[in-house]
C-alpha positions as CSV (number, residue, x, y, z in Angstrom):
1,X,0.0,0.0,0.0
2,X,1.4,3.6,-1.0
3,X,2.4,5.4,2.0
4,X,0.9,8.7,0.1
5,X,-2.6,9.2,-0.4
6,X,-3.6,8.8,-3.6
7,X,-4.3,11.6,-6.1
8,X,-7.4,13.4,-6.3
9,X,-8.0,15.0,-9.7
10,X,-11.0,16.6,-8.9
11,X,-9.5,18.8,-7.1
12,X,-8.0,22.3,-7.9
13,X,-5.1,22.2,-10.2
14,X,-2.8,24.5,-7.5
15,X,-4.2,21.9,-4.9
16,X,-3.0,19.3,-7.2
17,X,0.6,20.6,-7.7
18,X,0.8,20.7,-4.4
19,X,-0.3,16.8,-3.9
20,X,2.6,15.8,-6.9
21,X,5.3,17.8,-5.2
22,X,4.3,16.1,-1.8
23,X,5.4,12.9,-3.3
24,X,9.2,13.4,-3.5
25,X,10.2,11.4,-6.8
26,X,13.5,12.3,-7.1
27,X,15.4,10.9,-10.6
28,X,15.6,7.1,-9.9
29,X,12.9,7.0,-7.1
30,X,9.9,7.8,-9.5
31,X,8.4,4.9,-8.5
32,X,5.2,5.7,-6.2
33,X,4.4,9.4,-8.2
34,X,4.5,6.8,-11.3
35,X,2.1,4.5,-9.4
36,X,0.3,7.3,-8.1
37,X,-0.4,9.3,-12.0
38,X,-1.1,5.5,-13.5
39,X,-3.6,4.8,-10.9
40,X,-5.4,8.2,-11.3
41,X,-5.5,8.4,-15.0
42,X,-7.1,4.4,-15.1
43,X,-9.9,5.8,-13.4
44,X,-10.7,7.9,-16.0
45,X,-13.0,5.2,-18.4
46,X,-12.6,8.0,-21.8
47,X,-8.4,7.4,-21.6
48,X,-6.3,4.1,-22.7
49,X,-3.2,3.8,-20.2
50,X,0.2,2.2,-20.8
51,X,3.5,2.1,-18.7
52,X,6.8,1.5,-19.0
53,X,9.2,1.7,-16.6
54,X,7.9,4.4,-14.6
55,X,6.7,6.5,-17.4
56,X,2.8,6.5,-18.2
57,X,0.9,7.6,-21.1
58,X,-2.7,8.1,-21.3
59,X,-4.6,8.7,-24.9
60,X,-7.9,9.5,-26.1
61,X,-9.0,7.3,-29.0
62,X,-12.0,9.2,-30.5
63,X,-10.6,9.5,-34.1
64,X,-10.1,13.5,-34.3
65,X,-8.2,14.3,-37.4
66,X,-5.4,15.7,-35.7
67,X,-3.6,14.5,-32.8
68,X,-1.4,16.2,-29.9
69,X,0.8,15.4,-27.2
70,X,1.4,16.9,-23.9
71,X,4.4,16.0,-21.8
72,X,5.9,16.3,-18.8
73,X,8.9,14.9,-16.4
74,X,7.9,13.0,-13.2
75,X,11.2,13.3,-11.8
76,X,13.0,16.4,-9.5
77,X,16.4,17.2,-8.6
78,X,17.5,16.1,-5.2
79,X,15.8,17.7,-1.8
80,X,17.9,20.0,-0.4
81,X,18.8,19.1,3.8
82,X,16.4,19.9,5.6
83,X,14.5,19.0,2.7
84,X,12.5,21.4,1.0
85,X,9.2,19.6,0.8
86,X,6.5,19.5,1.8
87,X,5.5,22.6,-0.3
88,X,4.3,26.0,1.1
89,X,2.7,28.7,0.1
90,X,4.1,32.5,0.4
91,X,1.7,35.1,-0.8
92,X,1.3,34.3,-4.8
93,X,4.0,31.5,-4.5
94,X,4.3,28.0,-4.3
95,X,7.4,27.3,-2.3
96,X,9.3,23.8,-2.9
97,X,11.1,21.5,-5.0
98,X,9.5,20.4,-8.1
99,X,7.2,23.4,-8.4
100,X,8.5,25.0,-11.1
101,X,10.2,22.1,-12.7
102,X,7.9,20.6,-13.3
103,X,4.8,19.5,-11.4
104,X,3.1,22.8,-11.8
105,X,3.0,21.3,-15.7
106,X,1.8,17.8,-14.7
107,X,-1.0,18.8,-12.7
108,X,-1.8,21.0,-15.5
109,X,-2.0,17.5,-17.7
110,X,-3.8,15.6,-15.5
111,X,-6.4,18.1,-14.5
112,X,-7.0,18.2,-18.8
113,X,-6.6,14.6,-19.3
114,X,-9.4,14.2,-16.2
115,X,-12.2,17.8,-17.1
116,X,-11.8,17.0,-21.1
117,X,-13.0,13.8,-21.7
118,X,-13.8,14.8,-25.7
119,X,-11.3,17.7,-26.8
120,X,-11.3,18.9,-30.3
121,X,-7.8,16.7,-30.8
122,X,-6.7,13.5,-29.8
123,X,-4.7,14.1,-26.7
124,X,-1.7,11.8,-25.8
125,X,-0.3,12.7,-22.1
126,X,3.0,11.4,-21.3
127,X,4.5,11.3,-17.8
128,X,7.9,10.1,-18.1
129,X,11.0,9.3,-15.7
130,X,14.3,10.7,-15.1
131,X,14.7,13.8,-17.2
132,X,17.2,15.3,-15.1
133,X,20.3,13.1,-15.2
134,X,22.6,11.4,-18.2
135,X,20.2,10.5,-21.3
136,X,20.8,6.9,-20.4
137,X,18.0,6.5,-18.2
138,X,15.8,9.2,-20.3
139,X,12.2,7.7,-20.1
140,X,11.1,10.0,-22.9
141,X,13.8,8.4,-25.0
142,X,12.9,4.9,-23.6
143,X,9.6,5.9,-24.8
144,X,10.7,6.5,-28.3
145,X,12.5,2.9,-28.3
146,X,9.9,0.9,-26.9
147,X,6.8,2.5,-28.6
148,X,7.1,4.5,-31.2
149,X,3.8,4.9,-32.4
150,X,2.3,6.2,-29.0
151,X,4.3,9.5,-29.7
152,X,2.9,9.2,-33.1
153,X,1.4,13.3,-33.5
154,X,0.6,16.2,-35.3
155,X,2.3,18.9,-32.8
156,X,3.9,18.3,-29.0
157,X,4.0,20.5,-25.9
158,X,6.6,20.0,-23.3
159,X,5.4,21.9,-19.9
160,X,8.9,22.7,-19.2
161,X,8.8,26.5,-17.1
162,X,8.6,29.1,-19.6
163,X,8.1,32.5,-18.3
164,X,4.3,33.3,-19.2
165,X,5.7,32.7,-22.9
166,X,5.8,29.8,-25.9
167,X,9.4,29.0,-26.6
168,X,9.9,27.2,-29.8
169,X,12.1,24.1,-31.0
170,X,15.7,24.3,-28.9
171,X,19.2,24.4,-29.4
172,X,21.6,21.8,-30.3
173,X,24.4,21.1,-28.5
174,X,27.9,19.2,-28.4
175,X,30.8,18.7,-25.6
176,X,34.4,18.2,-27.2
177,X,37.6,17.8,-25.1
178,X,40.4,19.4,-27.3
179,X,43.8,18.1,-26.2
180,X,47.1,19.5,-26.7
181,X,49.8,17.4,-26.1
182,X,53.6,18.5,-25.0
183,X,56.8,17.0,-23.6
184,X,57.6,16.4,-20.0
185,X,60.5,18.2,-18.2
186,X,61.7,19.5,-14.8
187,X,60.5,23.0,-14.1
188,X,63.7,24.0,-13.6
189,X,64.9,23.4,-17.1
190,X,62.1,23.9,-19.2
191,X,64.1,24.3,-22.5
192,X,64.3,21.0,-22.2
193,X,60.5,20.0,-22.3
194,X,57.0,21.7,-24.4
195,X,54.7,22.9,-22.3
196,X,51.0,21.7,-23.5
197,X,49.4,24.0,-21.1
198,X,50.6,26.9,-22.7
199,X,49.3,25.8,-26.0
200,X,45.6,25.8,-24.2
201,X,46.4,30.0,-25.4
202,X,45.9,29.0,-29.1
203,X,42.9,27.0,-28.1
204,X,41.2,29.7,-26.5
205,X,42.0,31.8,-29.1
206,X,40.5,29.7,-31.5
207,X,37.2,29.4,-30.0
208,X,37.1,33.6,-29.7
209,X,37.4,33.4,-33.2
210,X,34.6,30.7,-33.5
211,X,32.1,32.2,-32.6
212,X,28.5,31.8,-34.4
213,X,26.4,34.9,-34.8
214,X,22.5,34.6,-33.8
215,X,20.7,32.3,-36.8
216,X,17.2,32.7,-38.0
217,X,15.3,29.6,-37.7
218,X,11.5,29.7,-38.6
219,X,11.1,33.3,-37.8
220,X,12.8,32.9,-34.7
221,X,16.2,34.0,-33.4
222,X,18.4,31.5,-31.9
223,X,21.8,32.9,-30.0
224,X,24.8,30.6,-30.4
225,X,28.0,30.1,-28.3
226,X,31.3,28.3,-28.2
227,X,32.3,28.4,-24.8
228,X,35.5,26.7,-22.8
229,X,34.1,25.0,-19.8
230,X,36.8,23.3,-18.4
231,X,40.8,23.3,-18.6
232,X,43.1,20.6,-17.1
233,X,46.6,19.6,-17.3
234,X,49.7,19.2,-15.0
235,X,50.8,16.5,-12.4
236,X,52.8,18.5,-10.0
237,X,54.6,21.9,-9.6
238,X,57.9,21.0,-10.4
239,X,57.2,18.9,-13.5
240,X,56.4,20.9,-16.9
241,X,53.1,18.9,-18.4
242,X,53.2,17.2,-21.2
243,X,49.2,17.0,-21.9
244,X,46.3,19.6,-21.5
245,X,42.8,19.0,-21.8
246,X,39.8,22.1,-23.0
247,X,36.3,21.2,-22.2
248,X,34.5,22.7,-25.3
249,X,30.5,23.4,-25.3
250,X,28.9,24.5,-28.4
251,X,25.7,25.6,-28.5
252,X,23.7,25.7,-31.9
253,X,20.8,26.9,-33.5
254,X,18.8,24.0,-35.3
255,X,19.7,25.0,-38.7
256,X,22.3,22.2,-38.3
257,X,22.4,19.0,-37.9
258,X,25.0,17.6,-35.0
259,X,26.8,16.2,-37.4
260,X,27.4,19.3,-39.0
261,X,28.2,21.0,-35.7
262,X,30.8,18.6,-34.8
263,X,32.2,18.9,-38.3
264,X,32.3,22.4,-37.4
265,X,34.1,22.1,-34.1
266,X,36.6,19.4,-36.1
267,X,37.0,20.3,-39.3
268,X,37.1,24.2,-38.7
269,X,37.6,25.7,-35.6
270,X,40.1,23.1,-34.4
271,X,41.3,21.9,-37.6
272,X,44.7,20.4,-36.8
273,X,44.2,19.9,-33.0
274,X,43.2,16.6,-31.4
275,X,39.7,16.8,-30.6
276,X,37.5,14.0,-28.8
277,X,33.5,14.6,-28.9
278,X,31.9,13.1,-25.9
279,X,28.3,13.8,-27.1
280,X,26.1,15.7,-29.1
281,X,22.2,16.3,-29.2
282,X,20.0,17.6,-32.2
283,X,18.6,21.0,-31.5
284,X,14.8,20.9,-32.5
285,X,13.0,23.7,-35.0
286,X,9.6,25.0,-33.9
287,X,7.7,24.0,-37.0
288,X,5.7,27.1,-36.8
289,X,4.5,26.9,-39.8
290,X,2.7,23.2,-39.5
291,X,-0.9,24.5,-38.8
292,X,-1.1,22.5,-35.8
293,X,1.8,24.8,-34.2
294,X,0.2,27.7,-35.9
295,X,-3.2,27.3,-34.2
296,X,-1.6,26.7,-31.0
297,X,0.5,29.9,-30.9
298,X,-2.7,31.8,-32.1
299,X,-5.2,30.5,-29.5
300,X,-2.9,31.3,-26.5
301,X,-1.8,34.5,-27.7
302,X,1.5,34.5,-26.0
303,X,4.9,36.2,-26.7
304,X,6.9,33.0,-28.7
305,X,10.8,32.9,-28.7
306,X,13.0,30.5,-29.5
307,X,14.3,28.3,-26.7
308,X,17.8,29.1,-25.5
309,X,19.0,25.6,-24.7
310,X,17.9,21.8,-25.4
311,X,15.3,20.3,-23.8
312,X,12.8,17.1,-24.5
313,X,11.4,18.9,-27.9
314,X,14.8,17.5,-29.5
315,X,13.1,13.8,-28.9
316,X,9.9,14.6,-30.3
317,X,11.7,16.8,-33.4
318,X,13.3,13.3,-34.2
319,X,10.6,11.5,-34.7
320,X,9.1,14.2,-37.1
321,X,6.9,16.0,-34.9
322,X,7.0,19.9,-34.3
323,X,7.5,20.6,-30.6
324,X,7.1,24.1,-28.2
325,X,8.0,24.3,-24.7
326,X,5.3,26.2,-22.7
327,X,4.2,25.7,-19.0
328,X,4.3,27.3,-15.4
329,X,7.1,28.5,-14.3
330,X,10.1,30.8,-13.9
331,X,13.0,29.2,-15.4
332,X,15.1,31.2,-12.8
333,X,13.5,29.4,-10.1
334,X,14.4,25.9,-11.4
335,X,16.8,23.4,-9.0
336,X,17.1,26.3,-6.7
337,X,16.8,25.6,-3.2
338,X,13.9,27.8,-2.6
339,X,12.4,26.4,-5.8
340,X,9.0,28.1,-6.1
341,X,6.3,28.8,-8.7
342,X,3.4,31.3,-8.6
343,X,-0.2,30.2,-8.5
344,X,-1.5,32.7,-11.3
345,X,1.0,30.9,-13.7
346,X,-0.1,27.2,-13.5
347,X,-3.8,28.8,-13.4
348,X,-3.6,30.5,-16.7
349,X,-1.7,27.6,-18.3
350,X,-4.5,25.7,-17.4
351,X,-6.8,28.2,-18.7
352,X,-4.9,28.8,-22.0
353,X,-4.4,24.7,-23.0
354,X,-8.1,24.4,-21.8
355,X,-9.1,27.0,-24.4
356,X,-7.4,25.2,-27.1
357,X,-8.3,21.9,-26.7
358,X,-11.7,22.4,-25.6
């Protein structure tokens, strides 16, 4: 028997973040919010259910000529110590982990998978596990592997925390270590030796004069960067190193492909230089101009930008659906310790979804 009560979805969707947050589900231990969303949503006779792992999708089935997804993470970051759950409120706030990312956006899915039992779309509402650590454990992307066809759709909405705004498609992005390499000597006599640290200076240089200028991408503006993230070399004082290592970021706009970016990074900006790629991720465009996006952007009548960073999108861009992020939240307030989200947010993305799928 679950040692949390179990969810009620008839009640107020503020009421209900509160009730999701109060079941800590940190990345890993999804287990009894999975249990606790399955259970809800099986109640509900006008939705099929299937789960995997500890992510759970619920559809409708009533042969609309388009279909849409909405998804959302399960999963937090770790409780700070003391922890900070359970949730409080503080005047328009909602204080505590998980607010803003993201269960003010799942118990804006499960109030609309429960109070619309015949939208004008076909609705498929994924819940899935352990979005915040390495893409290994990724339910979305488990998802994707396993079955396919339920993220079949039109048009997809991630609830990720936007900032009473639709952000559109994401970046792209890939980690390189660039390596220079040297010969060992004692410090004393460095003539004797190369020092690879010092050649980090051509590195850096290089990626100052890497940098990508902002890209147009469906009518909306994308700001790339090459960044150094990390520099390492050196085994003790008196030694001079023979071996450096750069931690390289790129972030792209998702005119490219990551292939191309990592040609870029190789076959351009570091031509020459020993480079290692240690992953790379797809950015994901908006497809504003599929109508399903189109109607969506025009029934909530919301600023739109492009999204600064990758999220979830990138997954359903793959498999040839158009994607936005919008949901409840400051993005400022995500994995902070005093995490927190205001009521009027997860209320009007209620409202706005509401309006265009009712």
């Amino acid at each position: 028997m679950s040692a949390f009560p179990p969810l009620d979805l008839r009640q107020d969707v503020v009421a209900l973040t509160e009730a999701l947050c109060n079941i800590p589900s940190v990345s890993l231990a999804e287990g009894p919010l999975a249990d606790a969303v399955e259970t809800a949503l099986r109640a509900l006779p006008h939705l099929s259910v299937t789960r995997d792992g500890d992510a759970v999708v619920a559809r409708t089935e009533l042969g609309r000529p388009e279909r849409v997804v909405l998804a959302g993470h399960l999963d937090t970051v770790p409780l700070t110590e003391p922890p900070n759950l359970p949730v409080r409120r503080e005047g328009d706030y909602l204080v505590g982990r998980g607010t803003t990312d993201m269960k003010g956006g799942v118990a804006v899915q499960l109030r609309l998978a429960a109070t619309l039992p015949e939208p004008s779309r076909d609705i498929t509402f994924v819940f899935y596990d352990a979005e915040e650590i390495s893409d290994e454990h990724n339910g979305l992307a488990r998802l994707a592997r396993h079955h396919p066809d339920l993220l079949a759709a039109d048009f997809a909405v991630l609830l990720e925390p936007t900032d009473d705004a639709v952000e559109g498609g994401c970046n792209g992005n890939v980690t390189a270590l660039v390596h220079t390499r040297g010969t060992a000597a004692h410090s004393a006599r460095p003539w004797m030796g190369h020092n690879a640290i010092h050649d980090v200076a051509d590195v850096l240089a290089r990626i100052e004069r890497g940098q990508l200028p902002d890209a147009d991408v469906d009518g909306l503006v994308y700001r790339q960067s090459l960044n150094a993230v990390g520099v390492s070399g050196g085994i003790a004082h008196n030694v001079i190193p023979d071996h450096a290592v750069v931690t390289v970021n790129l972030r792209f706009a998702p005119q490219w492909s990551a292939d191309r970016a990592v040609s870029y990074l190789v076959d351009e900006v570091f031509a020459g230089l020993e480079v290692e790629i240690l992953d790379r991720s797809a950015g994901a465009r908006p497809g504003l101009d599929r109508p399903a996006a189109a109607e969506f952007v025009k029934a909530l009548g919301l600023p739109v930008r492009a999204k600064q960073g990758w999220t979830d999108v990138a997954r359903f861009s793959a498999l040839g659906v158009p994607a936005v992020n919008f949901g409840p939240g400051e993005s400022q307030f995500a994995h902070a310790d005093d995490e927190r989200c205001r009521v009027a947010q997860i209320l009007a993305a209620q409202e706005a979804l509401t309006r265009w799928l009712g």
